[in-house]
Residue frames as a rotation matrix with the C-alpha (Angstrom) as fourth column:
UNK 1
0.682 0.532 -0.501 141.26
-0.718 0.358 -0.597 104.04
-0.138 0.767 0.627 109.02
UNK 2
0.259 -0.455 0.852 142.75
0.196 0.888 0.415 100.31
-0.946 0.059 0.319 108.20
UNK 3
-0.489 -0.854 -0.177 144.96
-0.323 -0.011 0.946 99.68
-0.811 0.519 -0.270 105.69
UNK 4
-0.660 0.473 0.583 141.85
0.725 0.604 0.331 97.80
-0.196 0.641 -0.742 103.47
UNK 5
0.340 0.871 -0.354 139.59
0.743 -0.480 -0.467 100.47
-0.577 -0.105 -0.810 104.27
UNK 6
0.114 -0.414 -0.903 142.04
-0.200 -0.900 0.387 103.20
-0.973 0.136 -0.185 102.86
UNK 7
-0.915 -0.356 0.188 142.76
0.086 0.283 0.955 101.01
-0.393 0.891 -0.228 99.85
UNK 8
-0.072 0.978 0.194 139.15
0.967 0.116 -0.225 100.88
-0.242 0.172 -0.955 99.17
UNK 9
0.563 0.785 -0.258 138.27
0.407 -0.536 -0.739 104.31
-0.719 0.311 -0.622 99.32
UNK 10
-0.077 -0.696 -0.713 141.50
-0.445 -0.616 0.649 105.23
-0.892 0.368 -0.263 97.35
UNK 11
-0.902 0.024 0.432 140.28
0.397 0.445 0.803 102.60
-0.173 0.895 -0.410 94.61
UNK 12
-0.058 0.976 -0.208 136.77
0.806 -0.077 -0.587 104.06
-0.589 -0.202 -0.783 94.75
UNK 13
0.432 -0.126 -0.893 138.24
-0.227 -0.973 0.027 107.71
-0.873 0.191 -0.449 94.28
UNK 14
0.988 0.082 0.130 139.58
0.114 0.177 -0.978 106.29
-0.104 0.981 0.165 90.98
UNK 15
0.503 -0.864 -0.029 143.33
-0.855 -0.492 -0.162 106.35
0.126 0.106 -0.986 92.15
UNK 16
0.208 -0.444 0.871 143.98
-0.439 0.754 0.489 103.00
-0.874 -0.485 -0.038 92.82
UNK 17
-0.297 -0.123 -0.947 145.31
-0.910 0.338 0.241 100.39
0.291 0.933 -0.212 89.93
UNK 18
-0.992 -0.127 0.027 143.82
-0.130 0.975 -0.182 97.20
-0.004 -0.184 -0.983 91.43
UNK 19
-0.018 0.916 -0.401 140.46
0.341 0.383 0.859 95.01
0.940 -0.122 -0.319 90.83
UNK 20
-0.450 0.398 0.800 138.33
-0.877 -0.027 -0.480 94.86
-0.169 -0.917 0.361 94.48
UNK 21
-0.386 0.560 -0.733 137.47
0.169 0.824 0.540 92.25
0.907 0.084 -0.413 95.95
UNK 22
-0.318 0.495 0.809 134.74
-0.878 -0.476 -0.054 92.40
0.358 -0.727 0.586 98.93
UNK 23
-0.850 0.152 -0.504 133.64
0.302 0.925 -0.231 89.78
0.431 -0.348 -0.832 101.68
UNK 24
-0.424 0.723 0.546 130.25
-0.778 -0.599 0.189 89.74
0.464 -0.344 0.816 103.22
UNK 25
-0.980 0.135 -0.144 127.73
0.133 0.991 0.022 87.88
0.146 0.002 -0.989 104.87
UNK 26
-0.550 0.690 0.471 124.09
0.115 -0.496 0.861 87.49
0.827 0.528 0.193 104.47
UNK 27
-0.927 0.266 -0.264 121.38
0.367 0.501 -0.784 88.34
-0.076 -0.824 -0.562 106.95
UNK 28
-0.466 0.821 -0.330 117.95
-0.368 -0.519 -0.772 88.87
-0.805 -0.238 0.543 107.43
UNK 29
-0.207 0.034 -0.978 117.40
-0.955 0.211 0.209 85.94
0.213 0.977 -0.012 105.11
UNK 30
0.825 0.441 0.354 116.18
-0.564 0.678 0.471 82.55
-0.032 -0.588 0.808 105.85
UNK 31
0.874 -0.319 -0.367 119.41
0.485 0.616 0.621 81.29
0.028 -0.720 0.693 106.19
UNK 32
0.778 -0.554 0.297 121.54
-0.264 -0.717 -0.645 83.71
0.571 0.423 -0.704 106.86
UNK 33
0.542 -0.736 0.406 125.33
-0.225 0.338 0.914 83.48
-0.810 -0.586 0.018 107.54
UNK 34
0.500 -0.426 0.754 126.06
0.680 0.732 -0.037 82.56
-0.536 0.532 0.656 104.07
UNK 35
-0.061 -0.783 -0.619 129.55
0.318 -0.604 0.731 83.99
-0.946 -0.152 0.286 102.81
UNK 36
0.721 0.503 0.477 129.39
0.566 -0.031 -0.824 86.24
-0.399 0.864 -0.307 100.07
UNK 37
-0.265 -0.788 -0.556 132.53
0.313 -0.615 0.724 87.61
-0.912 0.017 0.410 97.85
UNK 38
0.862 0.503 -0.067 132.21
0.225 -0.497 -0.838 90.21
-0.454 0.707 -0.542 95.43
UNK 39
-0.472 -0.880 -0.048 135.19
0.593 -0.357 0.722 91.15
-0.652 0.312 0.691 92.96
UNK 40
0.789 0.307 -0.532 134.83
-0.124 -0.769 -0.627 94.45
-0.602 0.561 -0.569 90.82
UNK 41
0.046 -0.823 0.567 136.77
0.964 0.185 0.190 94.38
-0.261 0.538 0.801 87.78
UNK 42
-0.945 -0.282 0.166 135.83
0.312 -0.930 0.196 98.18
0.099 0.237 0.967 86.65
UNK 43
-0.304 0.900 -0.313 133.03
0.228 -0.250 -0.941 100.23
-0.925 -0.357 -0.129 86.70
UNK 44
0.299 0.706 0.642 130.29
0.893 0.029 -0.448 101.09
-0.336 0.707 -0.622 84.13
UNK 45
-0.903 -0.429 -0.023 130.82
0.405 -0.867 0.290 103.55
-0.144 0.252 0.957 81.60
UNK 46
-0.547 0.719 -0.429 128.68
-0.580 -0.695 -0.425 106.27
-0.604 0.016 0.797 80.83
UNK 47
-0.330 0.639 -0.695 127.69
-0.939 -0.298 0.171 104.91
-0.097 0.709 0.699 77.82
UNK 48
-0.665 -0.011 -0.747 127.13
0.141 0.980 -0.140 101.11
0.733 -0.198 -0.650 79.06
UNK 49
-0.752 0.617 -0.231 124.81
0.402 0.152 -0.903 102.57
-0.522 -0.772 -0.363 81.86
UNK 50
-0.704 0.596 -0.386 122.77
-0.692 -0.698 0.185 104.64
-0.159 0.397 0.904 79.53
UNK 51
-0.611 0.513 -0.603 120.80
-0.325 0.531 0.782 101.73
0.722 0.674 -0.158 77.94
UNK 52
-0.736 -0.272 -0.620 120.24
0.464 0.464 -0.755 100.64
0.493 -0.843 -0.216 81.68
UNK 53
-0.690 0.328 -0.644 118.69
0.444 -0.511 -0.736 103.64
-0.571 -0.794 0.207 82.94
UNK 54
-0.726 0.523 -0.447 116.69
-0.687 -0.514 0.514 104.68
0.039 0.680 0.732 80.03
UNK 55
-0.464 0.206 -0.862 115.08
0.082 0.978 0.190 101.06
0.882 0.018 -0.471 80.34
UNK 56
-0.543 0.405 -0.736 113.81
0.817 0.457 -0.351 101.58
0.195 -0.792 -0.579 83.80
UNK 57
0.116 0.595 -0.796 112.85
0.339 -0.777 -0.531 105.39
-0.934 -0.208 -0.292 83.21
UNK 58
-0.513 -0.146 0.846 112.33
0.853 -0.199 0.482 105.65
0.099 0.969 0.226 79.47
UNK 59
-0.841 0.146 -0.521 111.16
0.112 -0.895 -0.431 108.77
-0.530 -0.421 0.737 78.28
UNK 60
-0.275 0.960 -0.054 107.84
0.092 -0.030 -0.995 109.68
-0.957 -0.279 -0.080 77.97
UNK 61
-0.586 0.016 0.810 106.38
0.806 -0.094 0.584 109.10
0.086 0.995 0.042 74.07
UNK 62
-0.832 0.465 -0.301 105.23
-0.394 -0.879 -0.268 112.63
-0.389 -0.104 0.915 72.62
UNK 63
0.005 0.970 0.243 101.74
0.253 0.234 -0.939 112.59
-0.968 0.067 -0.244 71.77
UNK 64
-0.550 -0.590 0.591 101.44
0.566 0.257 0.783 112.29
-0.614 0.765 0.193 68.27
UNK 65
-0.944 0.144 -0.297 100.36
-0.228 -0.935 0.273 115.66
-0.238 0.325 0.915 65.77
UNK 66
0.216 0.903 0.372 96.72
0.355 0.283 -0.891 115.58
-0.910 0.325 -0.259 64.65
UNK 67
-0.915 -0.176 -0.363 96.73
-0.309 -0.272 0.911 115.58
-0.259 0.946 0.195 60.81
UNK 68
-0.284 0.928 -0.241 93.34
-0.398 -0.343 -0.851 116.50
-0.872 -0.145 0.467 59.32
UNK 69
-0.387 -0.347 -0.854 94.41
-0.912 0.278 0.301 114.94
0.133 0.896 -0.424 56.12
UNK 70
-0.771 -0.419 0.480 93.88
-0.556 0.810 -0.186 111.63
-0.310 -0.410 -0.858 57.58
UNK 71
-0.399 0.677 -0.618 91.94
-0.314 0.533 0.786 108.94
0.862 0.508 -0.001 56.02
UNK 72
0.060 0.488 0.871 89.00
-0.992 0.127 -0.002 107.96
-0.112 -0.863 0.492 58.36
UNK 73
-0.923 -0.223 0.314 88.90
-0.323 0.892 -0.316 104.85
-0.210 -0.393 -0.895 60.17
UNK 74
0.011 0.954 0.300 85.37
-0.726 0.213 -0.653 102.46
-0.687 -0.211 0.695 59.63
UNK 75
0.674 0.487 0.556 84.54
0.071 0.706 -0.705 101.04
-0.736 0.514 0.441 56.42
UNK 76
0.449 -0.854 -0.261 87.37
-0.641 -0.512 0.571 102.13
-0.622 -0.089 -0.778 54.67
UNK 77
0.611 -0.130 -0.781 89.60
-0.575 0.605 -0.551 100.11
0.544 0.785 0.295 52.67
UNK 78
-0.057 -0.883 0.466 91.69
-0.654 -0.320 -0.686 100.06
0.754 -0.343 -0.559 55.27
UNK 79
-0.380 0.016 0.925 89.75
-0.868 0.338 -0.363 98.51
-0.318 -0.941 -0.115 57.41
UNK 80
0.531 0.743 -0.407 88.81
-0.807 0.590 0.026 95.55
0.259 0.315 0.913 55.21
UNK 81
0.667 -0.331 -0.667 89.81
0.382 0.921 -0.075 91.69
0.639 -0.205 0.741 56.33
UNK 82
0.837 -0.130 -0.532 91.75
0.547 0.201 0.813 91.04
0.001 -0.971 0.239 59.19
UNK 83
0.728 -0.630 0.271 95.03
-0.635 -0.769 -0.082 93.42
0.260 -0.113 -0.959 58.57
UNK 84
0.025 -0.998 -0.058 98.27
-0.144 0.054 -0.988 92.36
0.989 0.034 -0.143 60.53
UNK 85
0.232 -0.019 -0.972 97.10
0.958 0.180 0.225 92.45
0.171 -0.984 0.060 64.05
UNK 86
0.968 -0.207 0.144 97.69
-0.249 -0.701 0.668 95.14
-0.038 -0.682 -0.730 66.71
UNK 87
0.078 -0.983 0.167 101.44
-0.584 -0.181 -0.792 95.98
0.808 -0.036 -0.588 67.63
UNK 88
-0.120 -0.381 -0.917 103.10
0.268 0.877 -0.400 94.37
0.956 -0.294 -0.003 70.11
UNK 89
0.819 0.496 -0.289 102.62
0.495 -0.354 0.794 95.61
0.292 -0.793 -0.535 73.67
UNK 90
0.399 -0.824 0.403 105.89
-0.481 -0.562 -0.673 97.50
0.781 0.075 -0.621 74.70
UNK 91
-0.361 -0.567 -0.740 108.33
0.714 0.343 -0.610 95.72
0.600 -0.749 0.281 77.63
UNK 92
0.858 0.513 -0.014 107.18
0.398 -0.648 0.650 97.03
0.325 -0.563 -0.760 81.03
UNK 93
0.733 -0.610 0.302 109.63
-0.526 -0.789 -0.317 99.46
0.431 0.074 -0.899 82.21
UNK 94
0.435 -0.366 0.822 111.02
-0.627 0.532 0.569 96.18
-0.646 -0.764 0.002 84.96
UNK 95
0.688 0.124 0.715 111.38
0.274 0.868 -0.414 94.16
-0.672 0.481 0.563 81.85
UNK 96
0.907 -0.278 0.315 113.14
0.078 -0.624 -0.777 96.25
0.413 0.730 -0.545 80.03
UNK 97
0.108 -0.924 0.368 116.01
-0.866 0.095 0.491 96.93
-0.489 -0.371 -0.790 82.94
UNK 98
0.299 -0.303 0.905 116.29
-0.192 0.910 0.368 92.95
-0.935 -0.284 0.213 82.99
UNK 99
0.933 -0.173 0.316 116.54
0.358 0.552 -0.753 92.56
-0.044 0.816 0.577 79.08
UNK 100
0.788 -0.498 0.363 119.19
-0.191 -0.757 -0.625 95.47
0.586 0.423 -0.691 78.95
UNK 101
0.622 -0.424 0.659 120.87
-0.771 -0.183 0.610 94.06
-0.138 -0.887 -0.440 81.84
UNK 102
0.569 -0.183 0.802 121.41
0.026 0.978 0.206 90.85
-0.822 -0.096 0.561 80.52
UNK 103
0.822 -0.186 0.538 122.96
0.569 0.256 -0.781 92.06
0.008 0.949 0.317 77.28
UNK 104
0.735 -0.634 0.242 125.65
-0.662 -0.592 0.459 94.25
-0.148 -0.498 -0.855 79.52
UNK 105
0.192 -0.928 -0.319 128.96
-0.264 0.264 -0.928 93.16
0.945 0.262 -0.195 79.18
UNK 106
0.815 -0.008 -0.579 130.51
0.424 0.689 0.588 91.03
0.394 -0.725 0.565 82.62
UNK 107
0.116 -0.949 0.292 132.76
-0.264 -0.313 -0.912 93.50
0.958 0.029 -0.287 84.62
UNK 108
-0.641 -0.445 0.626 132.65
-0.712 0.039 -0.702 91.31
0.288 -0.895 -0.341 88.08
UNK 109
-0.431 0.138 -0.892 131.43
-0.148 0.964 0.221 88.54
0.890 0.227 -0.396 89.87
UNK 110
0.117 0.492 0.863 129.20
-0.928 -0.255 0.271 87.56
0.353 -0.832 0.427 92.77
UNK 111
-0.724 0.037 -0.689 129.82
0.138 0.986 -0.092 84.00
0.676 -0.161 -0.719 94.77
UNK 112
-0.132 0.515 0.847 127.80
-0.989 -0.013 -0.146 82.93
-0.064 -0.857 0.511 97.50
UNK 113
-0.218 -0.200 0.955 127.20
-0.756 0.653 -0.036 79.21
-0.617 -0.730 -0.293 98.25
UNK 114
0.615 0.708 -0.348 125.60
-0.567 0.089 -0.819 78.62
-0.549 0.701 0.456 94.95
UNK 115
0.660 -0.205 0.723 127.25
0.289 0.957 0.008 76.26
-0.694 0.204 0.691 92.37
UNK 116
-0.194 -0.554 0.810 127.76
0.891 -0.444 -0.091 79.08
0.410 0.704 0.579 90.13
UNK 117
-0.491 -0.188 -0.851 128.16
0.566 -0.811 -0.148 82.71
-0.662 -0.555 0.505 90.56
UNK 118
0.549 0.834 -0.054 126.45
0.750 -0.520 -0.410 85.84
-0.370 0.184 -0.910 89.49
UNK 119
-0.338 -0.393 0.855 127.87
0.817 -0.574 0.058 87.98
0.468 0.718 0.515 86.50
UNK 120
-0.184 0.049 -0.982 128.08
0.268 -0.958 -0.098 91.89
-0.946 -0.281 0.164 87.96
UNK 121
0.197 0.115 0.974 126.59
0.929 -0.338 -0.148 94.00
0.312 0.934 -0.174 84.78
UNK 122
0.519 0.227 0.824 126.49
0.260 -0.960 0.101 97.13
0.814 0.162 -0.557 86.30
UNK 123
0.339 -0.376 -0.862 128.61
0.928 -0.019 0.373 98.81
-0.157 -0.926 0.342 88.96
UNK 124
-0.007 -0.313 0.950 128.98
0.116 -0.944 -0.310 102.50
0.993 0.108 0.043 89.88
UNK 125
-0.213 -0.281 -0.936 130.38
0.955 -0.261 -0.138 104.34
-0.206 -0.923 0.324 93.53
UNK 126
0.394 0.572 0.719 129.64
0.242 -0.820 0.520 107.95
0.887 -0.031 -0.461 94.96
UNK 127
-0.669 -0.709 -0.223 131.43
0.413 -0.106 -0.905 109.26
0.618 -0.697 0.364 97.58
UNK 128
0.187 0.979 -0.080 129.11
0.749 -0.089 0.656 110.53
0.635 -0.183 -0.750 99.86
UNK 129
0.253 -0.443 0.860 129.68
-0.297 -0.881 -0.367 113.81
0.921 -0.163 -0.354 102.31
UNK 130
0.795 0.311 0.521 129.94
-0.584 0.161 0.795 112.08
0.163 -0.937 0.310 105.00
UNK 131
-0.192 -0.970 0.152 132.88
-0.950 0.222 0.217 110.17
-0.244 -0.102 -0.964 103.92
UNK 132
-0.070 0.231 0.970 130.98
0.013 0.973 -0.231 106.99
-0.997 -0.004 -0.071 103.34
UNK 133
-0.722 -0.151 -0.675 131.12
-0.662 -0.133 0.738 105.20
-0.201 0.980 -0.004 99.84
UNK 134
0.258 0.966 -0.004 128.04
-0.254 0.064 -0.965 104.43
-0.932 0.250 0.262 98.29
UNK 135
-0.807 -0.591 0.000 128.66
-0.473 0.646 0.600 101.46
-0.354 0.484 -0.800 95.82
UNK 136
0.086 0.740 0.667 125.80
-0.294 0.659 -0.692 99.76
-0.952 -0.137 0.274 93.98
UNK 137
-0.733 -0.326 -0.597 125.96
-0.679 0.401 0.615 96.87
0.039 0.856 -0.515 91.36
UNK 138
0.235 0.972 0.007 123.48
-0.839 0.206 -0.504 94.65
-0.492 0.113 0.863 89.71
UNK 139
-0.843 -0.514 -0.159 123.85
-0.443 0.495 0.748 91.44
-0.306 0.700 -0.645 88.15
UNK 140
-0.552 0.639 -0.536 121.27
-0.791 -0.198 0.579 89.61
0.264 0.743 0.615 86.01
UNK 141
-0.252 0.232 -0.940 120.17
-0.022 0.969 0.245 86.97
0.967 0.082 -0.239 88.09
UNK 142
0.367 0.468 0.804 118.23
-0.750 -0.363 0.553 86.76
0.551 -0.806 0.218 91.24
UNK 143
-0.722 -0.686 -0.091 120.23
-0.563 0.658 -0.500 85.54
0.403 -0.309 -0.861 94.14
UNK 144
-0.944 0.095 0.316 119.18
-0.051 0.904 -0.425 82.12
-0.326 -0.417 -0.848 95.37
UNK 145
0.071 0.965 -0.251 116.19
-0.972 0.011 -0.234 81.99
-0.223 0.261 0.939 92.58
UNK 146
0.206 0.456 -0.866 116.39
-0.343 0.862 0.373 78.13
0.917 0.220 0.334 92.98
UNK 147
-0.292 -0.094 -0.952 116.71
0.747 0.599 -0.288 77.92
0.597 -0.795 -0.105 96.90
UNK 148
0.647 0.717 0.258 115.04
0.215 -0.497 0.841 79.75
0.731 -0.489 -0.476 99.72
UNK 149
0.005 -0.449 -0.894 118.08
0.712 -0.626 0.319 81.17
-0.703 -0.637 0.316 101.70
UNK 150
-0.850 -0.280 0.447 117.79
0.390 -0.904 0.175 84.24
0.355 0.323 0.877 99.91
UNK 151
0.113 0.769 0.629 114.30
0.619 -0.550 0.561 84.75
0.777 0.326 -0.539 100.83
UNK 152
-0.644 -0.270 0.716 113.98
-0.167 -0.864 -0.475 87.84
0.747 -0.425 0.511 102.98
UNK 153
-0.859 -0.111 -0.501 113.09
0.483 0.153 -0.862 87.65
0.172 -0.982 -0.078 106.27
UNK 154
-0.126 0.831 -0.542 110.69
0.253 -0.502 -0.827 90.66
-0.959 -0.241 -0.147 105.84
UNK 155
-0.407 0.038 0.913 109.46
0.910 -0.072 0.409 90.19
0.081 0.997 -0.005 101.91
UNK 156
-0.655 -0.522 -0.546 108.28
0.242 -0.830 0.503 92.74
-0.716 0.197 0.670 99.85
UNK 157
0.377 0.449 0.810 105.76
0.581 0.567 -0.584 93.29
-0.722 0.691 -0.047 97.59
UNK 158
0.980 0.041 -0.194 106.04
-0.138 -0.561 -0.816 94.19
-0.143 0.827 -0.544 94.16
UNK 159
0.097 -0.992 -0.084 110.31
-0.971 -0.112 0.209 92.86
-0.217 0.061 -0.974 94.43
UNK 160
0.405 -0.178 0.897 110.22
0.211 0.973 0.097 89.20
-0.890 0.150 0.431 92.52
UNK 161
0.545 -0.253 -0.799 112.52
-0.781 -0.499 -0.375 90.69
-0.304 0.829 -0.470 90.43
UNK 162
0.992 -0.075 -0.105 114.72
0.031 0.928 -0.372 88.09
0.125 0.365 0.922 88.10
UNK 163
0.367 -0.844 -0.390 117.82
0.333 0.511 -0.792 90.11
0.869 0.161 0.469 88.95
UNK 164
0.542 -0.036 -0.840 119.03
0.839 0.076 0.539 90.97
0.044 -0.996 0.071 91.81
UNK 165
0.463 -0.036 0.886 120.42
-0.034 -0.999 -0.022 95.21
0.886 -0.020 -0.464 92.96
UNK 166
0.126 -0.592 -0.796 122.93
0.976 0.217 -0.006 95.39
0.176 -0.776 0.605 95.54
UNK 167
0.567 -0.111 0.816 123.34
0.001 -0.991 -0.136 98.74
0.824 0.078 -0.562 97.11
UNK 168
0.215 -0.316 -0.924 126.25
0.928 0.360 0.093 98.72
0.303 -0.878 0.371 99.51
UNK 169
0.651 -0.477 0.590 128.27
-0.582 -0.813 -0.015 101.38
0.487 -0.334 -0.807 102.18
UNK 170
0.492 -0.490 -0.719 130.92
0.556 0.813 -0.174 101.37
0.670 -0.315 0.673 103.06
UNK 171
0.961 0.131 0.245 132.74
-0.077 -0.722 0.687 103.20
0.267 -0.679 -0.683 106.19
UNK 172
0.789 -0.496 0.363 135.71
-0.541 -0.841 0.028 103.96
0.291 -0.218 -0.932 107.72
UNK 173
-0.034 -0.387 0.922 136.46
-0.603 0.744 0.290 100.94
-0.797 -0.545 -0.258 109.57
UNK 174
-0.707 -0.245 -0.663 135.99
-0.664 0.554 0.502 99.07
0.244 0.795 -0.555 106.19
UNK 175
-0.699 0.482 0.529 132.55
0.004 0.742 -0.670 97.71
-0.716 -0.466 -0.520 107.14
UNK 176
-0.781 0.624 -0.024 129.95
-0.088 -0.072 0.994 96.80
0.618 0.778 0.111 104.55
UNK 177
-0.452 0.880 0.148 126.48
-0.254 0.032 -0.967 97.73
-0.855 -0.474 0.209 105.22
UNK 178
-0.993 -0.081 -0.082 124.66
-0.091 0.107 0.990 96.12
-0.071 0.991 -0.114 102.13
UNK 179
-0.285 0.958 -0.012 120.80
-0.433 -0.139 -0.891 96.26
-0.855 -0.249 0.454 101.12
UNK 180
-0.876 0.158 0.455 119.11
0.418 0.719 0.555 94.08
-0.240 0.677 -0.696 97.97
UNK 181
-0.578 0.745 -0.332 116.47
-0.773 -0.369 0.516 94.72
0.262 0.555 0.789 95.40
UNK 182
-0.869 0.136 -0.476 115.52
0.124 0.991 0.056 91.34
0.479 -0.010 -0.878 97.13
UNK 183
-0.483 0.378 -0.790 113.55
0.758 -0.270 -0.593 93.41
-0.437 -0.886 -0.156 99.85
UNK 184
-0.237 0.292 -0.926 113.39
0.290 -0.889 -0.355 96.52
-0.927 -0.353 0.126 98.00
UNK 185
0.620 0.243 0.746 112.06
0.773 -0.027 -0.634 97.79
-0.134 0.970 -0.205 94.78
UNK 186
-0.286 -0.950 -0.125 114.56
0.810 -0.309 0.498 99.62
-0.511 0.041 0.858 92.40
UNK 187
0.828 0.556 -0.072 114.00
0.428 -0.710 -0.559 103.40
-0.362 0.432 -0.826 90.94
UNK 188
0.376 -0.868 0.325 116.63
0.870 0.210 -0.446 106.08
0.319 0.451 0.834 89.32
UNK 189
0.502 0.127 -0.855 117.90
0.580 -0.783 0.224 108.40
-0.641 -0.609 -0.467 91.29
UNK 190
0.746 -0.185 0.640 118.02
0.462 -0.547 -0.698 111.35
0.479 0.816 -0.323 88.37
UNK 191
0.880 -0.474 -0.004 120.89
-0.397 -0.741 0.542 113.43
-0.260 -0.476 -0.840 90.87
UNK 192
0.115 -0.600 0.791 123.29
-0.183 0.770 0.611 110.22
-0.976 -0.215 -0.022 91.13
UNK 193
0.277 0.490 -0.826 122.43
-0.950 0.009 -0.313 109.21
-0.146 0.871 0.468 87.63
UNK 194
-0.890 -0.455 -0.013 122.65
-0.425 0.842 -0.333 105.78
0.162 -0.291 -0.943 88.57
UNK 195
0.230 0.923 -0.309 119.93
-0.354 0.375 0.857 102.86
0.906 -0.088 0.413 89.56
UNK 196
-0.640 -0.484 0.597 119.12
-0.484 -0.349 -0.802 102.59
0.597 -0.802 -0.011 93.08
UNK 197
-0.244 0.812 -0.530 116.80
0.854 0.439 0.279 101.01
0.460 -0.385 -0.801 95.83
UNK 198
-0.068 0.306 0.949 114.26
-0.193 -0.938 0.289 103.33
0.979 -0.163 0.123 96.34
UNK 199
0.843 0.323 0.430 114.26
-0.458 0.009 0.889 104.29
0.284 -0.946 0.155 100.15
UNK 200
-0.158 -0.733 -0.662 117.74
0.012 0.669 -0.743 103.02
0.987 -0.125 -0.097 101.06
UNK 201
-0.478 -0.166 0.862 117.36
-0.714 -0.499 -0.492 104.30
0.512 -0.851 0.120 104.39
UNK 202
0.040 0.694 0.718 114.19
-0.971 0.196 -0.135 102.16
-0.234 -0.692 0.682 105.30
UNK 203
0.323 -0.177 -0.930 115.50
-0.827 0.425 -0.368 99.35
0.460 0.888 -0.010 103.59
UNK 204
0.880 -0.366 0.304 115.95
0.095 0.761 0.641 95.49
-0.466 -0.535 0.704 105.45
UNK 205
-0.027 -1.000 -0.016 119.97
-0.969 0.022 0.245 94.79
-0.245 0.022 -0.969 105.51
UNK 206
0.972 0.111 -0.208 120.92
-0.190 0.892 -0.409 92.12
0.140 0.437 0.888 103.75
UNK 207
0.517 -0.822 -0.239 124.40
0.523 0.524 -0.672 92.14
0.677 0.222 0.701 103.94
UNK 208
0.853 -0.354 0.384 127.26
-0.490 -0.291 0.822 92.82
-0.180 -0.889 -0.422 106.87
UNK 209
0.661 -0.749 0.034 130.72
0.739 0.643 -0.204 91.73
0.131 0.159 0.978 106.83
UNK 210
0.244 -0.848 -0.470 134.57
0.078 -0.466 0.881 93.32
-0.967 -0.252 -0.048 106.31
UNK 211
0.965 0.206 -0.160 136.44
-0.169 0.028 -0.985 94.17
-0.199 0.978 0.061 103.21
UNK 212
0.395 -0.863 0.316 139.14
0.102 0.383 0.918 93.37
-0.913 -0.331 0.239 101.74
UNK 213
0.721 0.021 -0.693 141.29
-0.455 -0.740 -0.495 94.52
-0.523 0.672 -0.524 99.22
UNK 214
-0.035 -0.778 0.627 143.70
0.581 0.495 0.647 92.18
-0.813 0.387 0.435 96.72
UNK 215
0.341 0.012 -0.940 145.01
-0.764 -0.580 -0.284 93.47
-0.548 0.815 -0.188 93.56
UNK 216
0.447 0.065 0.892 145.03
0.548 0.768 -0.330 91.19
-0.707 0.637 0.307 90.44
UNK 217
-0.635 -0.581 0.510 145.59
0.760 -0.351 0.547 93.53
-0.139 0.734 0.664 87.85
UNK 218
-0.937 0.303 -0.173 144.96
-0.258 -0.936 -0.240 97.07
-0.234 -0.181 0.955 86.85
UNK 219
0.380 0.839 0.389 140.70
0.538 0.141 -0.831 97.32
-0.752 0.525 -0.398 86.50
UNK 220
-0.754 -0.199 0.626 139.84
0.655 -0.294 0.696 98.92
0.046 0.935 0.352 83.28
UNK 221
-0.200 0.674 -0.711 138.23
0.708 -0.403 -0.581 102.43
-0.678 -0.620 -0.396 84.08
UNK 222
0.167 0.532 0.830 136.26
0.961 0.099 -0.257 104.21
-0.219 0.841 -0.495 81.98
């Protein structure tokens, strides 16, 4: 194992005192090659992912009691002149992530060729048995949603999401193997307690590259 690779997984394992910063590049994208650096400042706390994941797998509403008491519906008083309207419709469960995502606090940063960069909200790691670290972060904005090098090579349906799910590995040699919500649609894996791209395995690769490790100052782990 390199010296970057070790620093990695030893910041992963929650022993290091330095930020991460990660290089990549994209592919399997209409224009791929383009350089992409990622800097973690800290991961997500528990209670900063909760809102997150409840949002994309809320829980199911109970089914409200029958009460015989009730005043019937028809002619009623109730039901005279037009009322208030119907409730609103509820946020669909995709909407929801995105609102909740966007109201996350900023604990890292995405570049890529873009004018501006892409605020990390979310970021959690897993070691994996295999030794490999299983890293995935989310920021609120969908890469290249005003230029077509991001679009995937082999689209998706049902993934025009607004932000944008990174799920990376990483490996011994300090290589990144990285996949996108660009390709893939996102689900929660209830084991991990984390959001994830469902099917990582069968998933198109978006990203490839080396890592690299700088320290800035200590992150701020939860």
């Amino acid at each position: 194992m390199n010296v970057a690779a070790f620093a990695l997984a030893a910041f992963l394992a929650g022993s290091s005192t330095e930020e991460i910063d990660l290089t990549a590049t994209s592919v399997n994208v209409a224009e791929p090659g383009t350089p992409v650096k990622i800097k973690i400042l800290r991961w997500s706390t528990d209670e900063e992912r909760a809102p997150i994941l409840v949002a994309l797998n809320p829980v199911p509403p109970r089914s409200p009691a029958r009460n015989s008491d009730a005043a019937p519906t028809g002619r009623g008083r109730a039901g005279r002149g037009r009322g208030r309207g119907a409730a609103a419709a509820p946020l669909s469960p995709i909407a929801a992530f995105s609102a909740a995502l966007g109201r996350a606090q900023t604990i890292g940063y995405i570049w890529t060729n873009d004018i501006t960069g892409y605020a990390i909200k979310y970021a959690w790691h897993a070691s994996l048995p295999d030794g490999t670290e299983r890293v995935v972060l989310a920021s609120d904005r969908r890469l290249g949603a005003y230029t077509d090098a991001w679009k995937p090579s082999t689209p998706a349906a049902d993934t025009d999401y607004s932000f944008t799910l990174l799920e990376l590995r990483t490996g011994p040699k300090g290589l990144i193997e990285g996949k996108t919500s660009l390709n893939s649609k996102i689900v929660v894996d209830e084991a991990a307690k984390s959001v994830v791209l469902d099917n990582y395995a069968a998933a198109g690769k978006t990203l490839t590259g080396a890592t690299a490790v700088t320290g800035l100052r200590p992150p701020l782990h939860p």
